[in-house]
C-alpha positions in Angstrom: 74.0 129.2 114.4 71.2 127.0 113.7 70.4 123.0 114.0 71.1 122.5 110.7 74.5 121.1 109.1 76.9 123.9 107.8 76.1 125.3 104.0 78.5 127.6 104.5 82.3 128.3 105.2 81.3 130.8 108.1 78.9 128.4 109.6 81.4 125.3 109.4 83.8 127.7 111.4 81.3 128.7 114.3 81.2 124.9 114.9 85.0 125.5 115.1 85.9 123.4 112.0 88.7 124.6 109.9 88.5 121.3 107.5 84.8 119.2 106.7 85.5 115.4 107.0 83.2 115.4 104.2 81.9 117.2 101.8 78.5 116.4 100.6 77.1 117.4 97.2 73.2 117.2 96.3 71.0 117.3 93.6 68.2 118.4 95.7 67.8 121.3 97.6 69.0 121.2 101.8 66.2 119.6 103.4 66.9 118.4 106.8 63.9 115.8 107.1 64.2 111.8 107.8 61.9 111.0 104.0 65.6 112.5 102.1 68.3 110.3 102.0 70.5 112.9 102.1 69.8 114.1 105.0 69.8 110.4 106.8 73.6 110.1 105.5 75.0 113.2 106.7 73.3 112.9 110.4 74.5 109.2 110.5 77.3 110.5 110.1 77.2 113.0 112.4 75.9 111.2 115.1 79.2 108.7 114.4 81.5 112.1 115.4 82.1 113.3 111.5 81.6 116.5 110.4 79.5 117.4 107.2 79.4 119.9 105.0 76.8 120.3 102.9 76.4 121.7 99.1 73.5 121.5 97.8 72.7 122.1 94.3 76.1 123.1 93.1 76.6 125.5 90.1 78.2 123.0 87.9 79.7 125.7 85.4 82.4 126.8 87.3 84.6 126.0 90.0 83.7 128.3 92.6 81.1 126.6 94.2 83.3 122.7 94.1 85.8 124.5 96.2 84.0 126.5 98.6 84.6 124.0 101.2 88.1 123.4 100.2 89.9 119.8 100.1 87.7 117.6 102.5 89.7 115.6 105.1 88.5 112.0 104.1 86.1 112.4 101.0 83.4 113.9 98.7 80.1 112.5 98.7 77.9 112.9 95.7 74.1 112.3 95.3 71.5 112.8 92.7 68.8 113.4 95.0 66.0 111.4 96.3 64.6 110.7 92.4 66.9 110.5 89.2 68.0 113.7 88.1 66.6 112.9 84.2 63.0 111.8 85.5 63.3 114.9 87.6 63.9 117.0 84.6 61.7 115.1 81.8 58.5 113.5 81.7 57.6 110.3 80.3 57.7 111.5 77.0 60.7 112.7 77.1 59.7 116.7 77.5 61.4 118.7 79.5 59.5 119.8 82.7 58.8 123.2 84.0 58.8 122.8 87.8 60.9 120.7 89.9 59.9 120.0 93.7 62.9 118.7 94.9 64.5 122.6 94.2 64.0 125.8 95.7 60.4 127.7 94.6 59.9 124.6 92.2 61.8 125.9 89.8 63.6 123.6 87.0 67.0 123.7 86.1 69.1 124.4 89.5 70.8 120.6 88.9 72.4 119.4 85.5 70.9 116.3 83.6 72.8 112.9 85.1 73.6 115.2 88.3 76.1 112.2 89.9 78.3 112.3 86.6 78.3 116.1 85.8 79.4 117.0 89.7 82.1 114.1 89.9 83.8 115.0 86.5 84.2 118.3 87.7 85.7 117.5 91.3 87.7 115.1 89.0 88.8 118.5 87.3 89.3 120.5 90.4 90.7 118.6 92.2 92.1 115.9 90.2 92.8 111.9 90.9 93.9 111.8 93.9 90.2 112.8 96.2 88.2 109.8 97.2 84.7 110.6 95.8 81.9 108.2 97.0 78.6 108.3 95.2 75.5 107.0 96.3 71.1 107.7 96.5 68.8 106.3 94.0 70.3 107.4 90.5 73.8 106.2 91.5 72.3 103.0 93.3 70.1 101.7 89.9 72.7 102.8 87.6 75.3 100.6 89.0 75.3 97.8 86.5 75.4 98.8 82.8 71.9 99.8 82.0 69.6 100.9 79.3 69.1 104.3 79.3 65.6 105.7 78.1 66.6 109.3 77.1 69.7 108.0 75.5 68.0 105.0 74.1 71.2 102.9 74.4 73.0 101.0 77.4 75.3 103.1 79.0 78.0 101.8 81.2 78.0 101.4 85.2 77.4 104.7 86.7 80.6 104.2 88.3 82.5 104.5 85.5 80.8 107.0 83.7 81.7 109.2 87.0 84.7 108.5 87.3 83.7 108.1 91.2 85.7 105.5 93.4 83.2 103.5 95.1 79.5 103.1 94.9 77.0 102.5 97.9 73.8 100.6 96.8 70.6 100.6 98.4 70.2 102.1 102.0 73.7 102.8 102.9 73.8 103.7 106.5 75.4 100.7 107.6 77.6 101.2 104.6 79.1 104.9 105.0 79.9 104.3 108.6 81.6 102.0 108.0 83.8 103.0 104.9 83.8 106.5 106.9 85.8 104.4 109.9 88.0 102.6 107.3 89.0 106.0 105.5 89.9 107.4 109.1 91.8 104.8 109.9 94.3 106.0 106.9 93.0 103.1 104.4 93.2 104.4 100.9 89.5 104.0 99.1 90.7 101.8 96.5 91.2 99.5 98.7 88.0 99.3 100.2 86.3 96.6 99.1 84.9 94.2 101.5 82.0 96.7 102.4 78.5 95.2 102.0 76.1 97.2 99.9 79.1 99.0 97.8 80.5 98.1 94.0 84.0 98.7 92.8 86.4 98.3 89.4 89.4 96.2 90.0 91.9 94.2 87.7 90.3 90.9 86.3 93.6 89.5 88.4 92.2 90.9 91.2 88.6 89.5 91.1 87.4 87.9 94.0 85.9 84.3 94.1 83.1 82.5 94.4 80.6 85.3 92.5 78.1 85.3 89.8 79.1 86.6 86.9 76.5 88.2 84.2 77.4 88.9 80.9 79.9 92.1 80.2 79.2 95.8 79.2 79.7 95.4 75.6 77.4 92.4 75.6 74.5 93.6 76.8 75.2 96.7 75.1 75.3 94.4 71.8 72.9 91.4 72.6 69.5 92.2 74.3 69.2 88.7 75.1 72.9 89.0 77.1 71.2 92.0 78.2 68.1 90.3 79.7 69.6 87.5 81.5 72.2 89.6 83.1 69.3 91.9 84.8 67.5 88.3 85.9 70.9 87.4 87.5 71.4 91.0 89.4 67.7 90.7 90.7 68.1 86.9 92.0 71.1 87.8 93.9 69.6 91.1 95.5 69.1 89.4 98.8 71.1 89.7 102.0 70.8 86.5 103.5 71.8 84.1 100.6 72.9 87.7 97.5 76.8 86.6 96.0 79.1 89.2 94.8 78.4 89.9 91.1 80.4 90.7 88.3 80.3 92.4 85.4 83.3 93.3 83.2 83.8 96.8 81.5 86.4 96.4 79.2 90.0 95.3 80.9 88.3 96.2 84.6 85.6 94.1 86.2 83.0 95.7 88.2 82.2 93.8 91.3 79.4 94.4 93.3 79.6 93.2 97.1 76.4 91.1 98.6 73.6 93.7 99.6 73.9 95.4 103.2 72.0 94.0 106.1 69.2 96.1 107.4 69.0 98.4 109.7 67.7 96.3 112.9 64.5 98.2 114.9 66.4 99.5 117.3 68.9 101.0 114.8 65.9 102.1 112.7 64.6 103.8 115.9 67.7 105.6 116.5 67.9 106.8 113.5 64.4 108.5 113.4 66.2 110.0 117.3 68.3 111.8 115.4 67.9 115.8 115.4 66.6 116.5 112.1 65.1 120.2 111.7 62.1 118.5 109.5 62.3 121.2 107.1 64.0 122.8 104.6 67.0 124.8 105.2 66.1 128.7 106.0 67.9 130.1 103.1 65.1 128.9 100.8 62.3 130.9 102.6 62.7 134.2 100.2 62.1 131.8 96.7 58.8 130.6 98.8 60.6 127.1 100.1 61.3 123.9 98.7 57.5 121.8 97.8 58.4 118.5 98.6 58.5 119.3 102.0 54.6 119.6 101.7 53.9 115.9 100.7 56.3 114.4 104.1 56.0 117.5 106.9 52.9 115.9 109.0 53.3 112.1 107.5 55.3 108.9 109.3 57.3 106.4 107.8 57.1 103.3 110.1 58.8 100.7 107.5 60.9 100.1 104.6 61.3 97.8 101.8 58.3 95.9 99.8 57.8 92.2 99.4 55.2 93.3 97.0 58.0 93.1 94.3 55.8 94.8 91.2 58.4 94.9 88.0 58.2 98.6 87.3 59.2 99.8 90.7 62.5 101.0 91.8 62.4 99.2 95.6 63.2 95.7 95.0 66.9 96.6 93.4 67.2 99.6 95.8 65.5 99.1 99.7 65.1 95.3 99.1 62.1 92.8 99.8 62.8 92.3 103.5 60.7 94.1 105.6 62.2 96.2 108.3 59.8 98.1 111.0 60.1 100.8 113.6 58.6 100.1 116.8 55.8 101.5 118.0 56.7 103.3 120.8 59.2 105.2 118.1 56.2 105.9 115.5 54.4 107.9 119.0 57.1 109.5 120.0 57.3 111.1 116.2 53.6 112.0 116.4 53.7 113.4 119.3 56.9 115.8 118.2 54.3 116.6 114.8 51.6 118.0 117.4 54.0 120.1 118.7 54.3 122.2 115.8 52.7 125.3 115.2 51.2 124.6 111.8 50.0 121.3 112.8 46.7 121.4 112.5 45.5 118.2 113.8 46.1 115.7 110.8 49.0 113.1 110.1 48.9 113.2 106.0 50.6 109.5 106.2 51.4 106.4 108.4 53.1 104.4 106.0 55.9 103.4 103.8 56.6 101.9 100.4 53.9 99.8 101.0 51.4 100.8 104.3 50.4 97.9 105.2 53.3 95.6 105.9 54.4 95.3 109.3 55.7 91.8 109.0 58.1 89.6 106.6 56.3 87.7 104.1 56.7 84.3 105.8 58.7 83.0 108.6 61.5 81.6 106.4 62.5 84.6 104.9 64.4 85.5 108.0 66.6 82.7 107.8 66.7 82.0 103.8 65.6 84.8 102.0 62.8 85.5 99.7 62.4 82.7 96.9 64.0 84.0 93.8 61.9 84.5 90.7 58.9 84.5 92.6 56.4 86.6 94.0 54.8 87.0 97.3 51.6 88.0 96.3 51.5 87.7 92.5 49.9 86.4 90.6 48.3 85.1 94.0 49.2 84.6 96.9 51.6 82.3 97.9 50.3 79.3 100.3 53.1 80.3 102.8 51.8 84.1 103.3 52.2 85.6 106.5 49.0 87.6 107.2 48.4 89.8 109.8 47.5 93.6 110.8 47.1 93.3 114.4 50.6 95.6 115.1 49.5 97.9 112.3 45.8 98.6 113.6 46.9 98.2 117.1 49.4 101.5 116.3 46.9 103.1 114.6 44.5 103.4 117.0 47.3 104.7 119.8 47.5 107.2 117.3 44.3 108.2 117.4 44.2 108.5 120.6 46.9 111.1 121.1 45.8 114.6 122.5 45.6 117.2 119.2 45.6 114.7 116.5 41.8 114.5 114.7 42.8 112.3 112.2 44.7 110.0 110.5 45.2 109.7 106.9 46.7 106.3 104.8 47.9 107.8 101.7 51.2 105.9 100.7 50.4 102.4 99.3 47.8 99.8 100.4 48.2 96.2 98.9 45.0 95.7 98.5 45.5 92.0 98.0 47.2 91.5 100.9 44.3 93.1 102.9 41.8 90.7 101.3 44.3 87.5 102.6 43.1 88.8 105.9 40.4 86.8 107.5 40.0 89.6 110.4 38.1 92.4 108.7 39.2 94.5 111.7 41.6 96.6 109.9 39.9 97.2 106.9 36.5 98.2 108.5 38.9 100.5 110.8 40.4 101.9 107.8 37.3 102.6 106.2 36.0 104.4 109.1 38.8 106.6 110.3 41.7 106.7 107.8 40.4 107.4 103.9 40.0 111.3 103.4 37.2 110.8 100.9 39.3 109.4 98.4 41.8 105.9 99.0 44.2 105.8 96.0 45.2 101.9 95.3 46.8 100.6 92.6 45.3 98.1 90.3 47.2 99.3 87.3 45.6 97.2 84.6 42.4 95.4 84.0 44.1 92.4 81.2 45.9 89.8 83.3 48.6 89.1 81.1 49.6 92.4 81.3 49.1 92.0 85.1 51.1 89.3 85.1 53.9 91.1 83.2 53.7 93.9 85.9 54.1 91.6 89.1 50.6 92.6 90.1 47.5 90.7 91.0 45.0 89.5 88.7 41.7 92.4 88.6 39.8 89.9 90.4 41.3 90.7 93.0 40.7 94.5 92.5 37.2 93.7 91.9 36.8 91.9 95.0 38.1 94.6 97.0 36.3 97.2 95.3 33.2 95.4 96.6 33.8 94.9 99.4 35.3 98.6 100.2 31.9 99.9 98.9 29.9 97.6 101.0 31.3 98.8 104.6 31.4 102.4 103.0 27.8 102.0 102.7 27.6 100.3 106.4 29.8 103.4 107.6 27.2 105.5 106.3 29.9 107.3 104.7 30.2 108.8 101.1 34.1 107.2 99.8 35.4 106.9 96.9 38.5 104.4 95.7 40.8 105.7 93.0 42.4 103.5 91.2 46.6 104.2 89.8 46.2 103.3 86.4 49.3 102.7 83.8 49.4 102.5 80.1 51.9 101.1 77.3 53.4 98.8 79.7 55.5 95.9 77.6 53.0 93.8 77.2 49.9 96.0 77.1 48.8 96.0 73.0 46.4 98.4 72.2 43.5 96.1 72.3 44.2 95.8 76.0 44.1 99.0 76.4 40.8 99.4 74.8 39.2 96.5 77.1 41.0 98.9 79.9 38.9 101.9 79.0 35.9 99.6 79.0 36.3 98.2 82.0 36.8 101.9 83.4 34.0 103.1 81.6 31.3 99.8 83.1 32.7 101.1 86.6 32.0 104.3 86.2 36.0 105.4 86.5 36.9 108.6 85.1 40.5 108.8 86.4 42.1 112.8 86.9 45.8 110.9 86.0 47.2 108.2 84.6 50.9 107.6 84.5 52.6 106.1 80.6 54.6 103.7 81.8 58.6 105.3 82.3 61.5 103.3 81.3 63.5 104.2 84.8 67.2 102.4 84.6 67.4 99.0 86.7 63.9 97.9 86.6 62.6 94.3 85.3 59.8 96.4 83.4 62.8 98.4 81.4 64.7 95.4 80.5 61.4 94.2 79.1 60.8 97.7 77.4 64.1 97.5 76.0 64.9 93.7 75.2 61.3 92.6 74.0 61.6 89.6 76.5 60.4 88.5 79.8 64.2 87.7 81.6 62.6 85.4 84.0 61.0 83.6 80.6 63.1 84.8 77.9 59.5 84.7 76.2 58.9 87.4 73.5 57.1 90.5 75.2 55.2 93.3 73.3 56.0 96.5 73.5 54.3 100.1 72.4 57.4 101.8 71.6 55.5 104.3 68.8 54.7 107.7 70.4 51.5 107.4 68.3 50.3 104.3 70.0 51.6 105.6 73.4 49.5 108.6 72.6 46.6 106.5 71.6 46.5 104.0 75.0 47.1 106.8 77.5 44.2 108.9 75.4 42.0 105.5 75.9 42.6 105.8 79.7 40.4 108.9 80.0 38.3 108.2 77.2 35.9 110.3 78.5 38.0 114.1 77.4 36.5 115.5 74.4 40.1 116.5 73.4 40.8 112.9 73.3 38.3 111.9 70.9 40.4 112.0 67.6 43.2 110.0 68.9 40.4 106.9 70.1 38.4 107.0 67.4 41.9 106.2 65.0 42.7 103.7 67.2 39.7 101.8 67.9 39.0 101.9 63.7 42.9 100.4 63.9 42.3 98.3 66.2 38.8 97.0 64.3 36.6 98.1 67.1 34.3 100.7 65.3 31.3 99.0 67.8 33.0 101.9 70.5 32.1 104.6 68.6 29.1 106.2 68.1 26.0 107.0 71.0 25.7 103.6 72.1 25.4 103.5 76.0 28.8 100.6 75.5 30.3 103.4 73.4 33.8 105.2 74.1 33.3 108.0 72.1 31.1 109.6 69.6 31.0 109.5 66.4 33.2 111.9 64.3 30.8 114.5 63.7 32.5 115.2 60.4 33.1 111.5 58.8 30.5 110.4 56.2 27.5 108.3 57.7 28.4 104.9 56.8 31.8 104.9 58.3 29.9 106.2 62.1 29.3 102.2 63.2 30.8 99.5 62.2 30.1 95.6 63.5 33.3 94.0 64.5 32.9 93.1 68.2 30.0 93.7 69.7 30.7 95.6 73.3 29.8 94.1 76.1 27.0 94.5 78.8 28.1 94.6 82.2 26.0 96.4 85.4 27.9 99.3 86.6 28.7 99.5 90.2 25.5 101.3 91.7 27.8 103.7 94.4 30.4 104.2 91.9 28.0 105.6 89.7 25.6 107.3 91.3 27.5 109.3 93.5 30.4 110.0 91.6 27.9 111.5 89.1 26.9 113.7 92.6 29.9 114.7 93.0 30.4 115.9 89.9 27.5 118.5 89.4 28.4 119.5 93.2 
């Protein structure tokens, strides 16, 4: 028998277990490694003196594999996986992808599309009404309001009716599945579990509980897209656990009520957690179709905090881990270290010491603790507010214990650094450290945008900032004696980004010498402030008018301006610069995006409109990237 949780009948009964207490479906492959929720859940559970199950990846055609476990004793669990199952199977632009990380051999196609519904009808079909089915990970958890769905193009209902499930954990949930595990053992029927924090359930409108904020129903926001866009301004204000109300939402004759969000985990309960006996892997049974790749990215890396007071609109975190900061200690973050150095593929380098964000290891101010964070504002957007908390003291002080550990030769940063954070700090300490030890040639930070009122639209700092910190990065680079290079996350059609901005974004890439490998077209993911934009055409924190590039031709055209510098993209930025009235980019100007179209007649090569502008390129940037290159 090995450490990991039973996938099969015979395994459950060498633990001596005739009947799971729960069965747990996934969406993802079995990998038994602190970075999938999945595998948090079921040892929480464990660890609380419930047996698990686990089925991962389900053949969803027939019955066989829903009843392989038979009936559990308290319930079924059903998640989608760590990443919705429809971004996992289609791209931005809506094409179906080939490979799949989160499965077996990265292959596509071992989960259905909207895995949470397809696997809870059919438990509904084998095993009809009566089964308590609990759903819960990230598609369930930004799903559970109505919401517009991209590849449907509509607004589908809560997730929790479409599923037919009974009750819905939110956000992290292992506060929350204790304790509805200990409420379902105690012989309380699930429908009548609904004082849990972090959960949402349907009741009668009788039944509705008081004092909660209502937004507007189903079938308004599915109707009005203004309805639609105050109602997702009212479920972000009241994401907070210190000061969050129930909300409610009706769906026809039932209201949907979610409870206030759950606490977090405290340090020592994160701690434990990270105590538990994961196998940090992926479950043998894989190894013949080569393993399961995600593994790859989280194997040798370190999560030492969750959640992000960074808040940026287009991210997932804020409505799922929440803006309140919650840290491991450090003696926790060594002891996990020192396990990675004892494996025998370790090879001397921790790929990560991060999070959502890296560099937080502190709440954003001191009265977020005992209020919450202010709603409808930012921390660090458009600047910084006056009441920041700044410091990286803890975070350099743990990184240089991890340094120093025997068989470690470095340490990488690769999850996100807030770049504008970093600048708030007036002890260059951590910065000049981070230059020195922790950027493996390349630091990936995310500027996003070089127009601020697209910035702005985003949640993210103003490119001044970006410019300051690219100067500065370059200048201890060159103290370091070091050759570095920063590589910027870039992001086009974003509401609010016309296709003028993105031609002054190719500019400003092409002045800084930037020729970026990706760039990501912005994706409509359900519960986001960025989607209710995409979808409403209005700012729900303004209820001002917002463009958006909805055209697949224009979508084509800013993401095409991005790397400018393709030949293949040529045709599509020469039609839109002439579109956009900017014929001065074209043609062998040193200003110039492209060339001219070797085929168009003469006088159409160069036009006059706007005149490009003259900016000095960033000596390093240039020079060495150019290096690089013929190397």
């Amino acid at each position: 028998m090995t450490g990991f949780l039973p996938v099969t009948p015979a395994e459950l009964h060498e633990r001596g277990i005739e009947q799971p207490d729960f069965v747990y479906l996934l969406g993802d492959a079995y990998v038994d490694h602190p970075s999938f929720g999945a595998a948090i859940i079921s040892r929480v559970l464990e660890s609380h003196g419930y047996s698990v199950a686990m089925l991962p990846q389900p053949n969803w055609r027939n019955d066989a594999d829903f009843r392989k476990f038979g009936k559990p004793r308290l319930a079924f669990l059903v998640t989608g996986g760590n990443i919705d199952s429809m971004v996992a199977h289609y791209t931005s632009a809506k094409r179906k992808r080939s490979d799949d990380a989160y499965s077996p051999g990265n292959k596509a196609g071992r989960r259905p599309d909207r895995a949470v519904i397809t696997y809870c009808r059919k438990l509904r079909e084998v095993w009809g009404e009566d089964i308590p089915i609990l759903i819960g990970g990230l598609e369930a958890s930004l799903r559970r309001f109505a919401h517009y769905d991209y590849w449907d193009d509509r607004v589908r209902p809560s997730i929790l009716q479409d599923s037919g499930a009974d009750l819905l954990m939110f956000g992290m949930g292992e506060h929350s599945i204790v304790e509805i595990a200990d409420l379902l053992n105690q012989g309380v029927p699930v429908r009548e579990i609904t004082e849990v924090r972090g959960t949402c359930y349907f009741t009668a409108p009788e039944n509705t509980p008081y004092g909660a904020a209502q937004c507007a129903s189903f079938e308004q926001v599915r109707d009005s897209k203004e309805a639609y866009a105050k109602a997702c301004r009212i479920q972000y204000d009241q994401q907070d656990e210190v000061y969050g109300k129930r909300i409610l939402q009706r769906h026809g004759d039932r209201m949907l009520v979610q409870n206030p969000p759950a606490l977090s985990l405290t340090q020592d309960e994160l701690d434990a957690l990270y105590k538990l006996p994961f196998m940090r892997t992926y479950h043998p049974m894989y190894e013949a179709e080569g393993g399961v790749p995600a593994i790859k990215e989280v194997r040798f890396s370190i999560t030492h905090n969750r959640g992000c007071f960074g808040f940026c609109n287009f991210c997932s975190i804020a409505l799922h881990q929440g803006r309140r900061m919650t840290t491991r200690s450090q003696d926790s973050v060594i002891d996990e270290a020192k396990l990675l150095t004892t494996f025998p593929d370790f090879k001397g380098y921790i790929h990560d010491v991060g999070g959502p964000t890296a560099n937080f290891r502190h709440p954003s101010c001191e009265k977020q603790l005992q209020h919450g964070l202010c709603k409808g504002k930012k921390c660090l957007a458009p600047e910084p507010c006056k009441n920041l908390t700044v410091d990286h003291t803890e975070y350099l002080d743990l990184l240089r214990r991890l340094r120093a550990l025997p068989r470690v030769k470095r340490i990488f940063i690769r999850s996100g650094i807030r770049y504008d954070y970093l600048l708030c700090d007036k002890d260059e300490s951590f910065f000049r450290e981070l230059v020195r030890y922790h950027v493996s040639g390349q630091l990936k930070v995310a500027p996003e945008h070089s127009s601020n009122h697209v910035l702005d639209l985003m949640g993210k700092p103003h490119i001044e900032a970006y410019r300051r910190f690219q100067k500065r990065f370059y200048e201890i680079t060159r103290e370091e004696g070091k050759e570095q290079y920063l590589i910027p996350y870039l992001m086009s059609s974003h509401p609010g980004s016309t296709l003028r901005d993105a031609i002054d974004l190719a500019c400003f890439l092409k002045r800084d010498g930037i020729r970026p490998e990706q760039v990501q077209d912005f994706y409509p993911t359900p519960g986001t402030i960025s989607t209710c934009m995409f979808w409403t055409g209005l700012n729900p924190y303004t209820m001002e008018p917002v463009y958006v590039p909805r055209s697949p031709q224009e979508k084509a055209e800013q993401r095409a301006l991005l790397q400018y510098y393709l030949p293949e993209n040529h045709p599509k930025i020469r039609a839109a610069l002439i579109k956009a009235g900017r014929r001065d980019l074209i043609g062998p100007g040193p200003n110039c995006l492209v060339p001219a179209d070797p085929h168009a007649p003469k006088h159409e090569v160069r036009g006059k409109e706007q005149p490009a502008r003259r900016e000095a390129r960033h000596p390093l940037r240039n020079t060495k990237q150019k290096k690089k290159k013929r190397g």
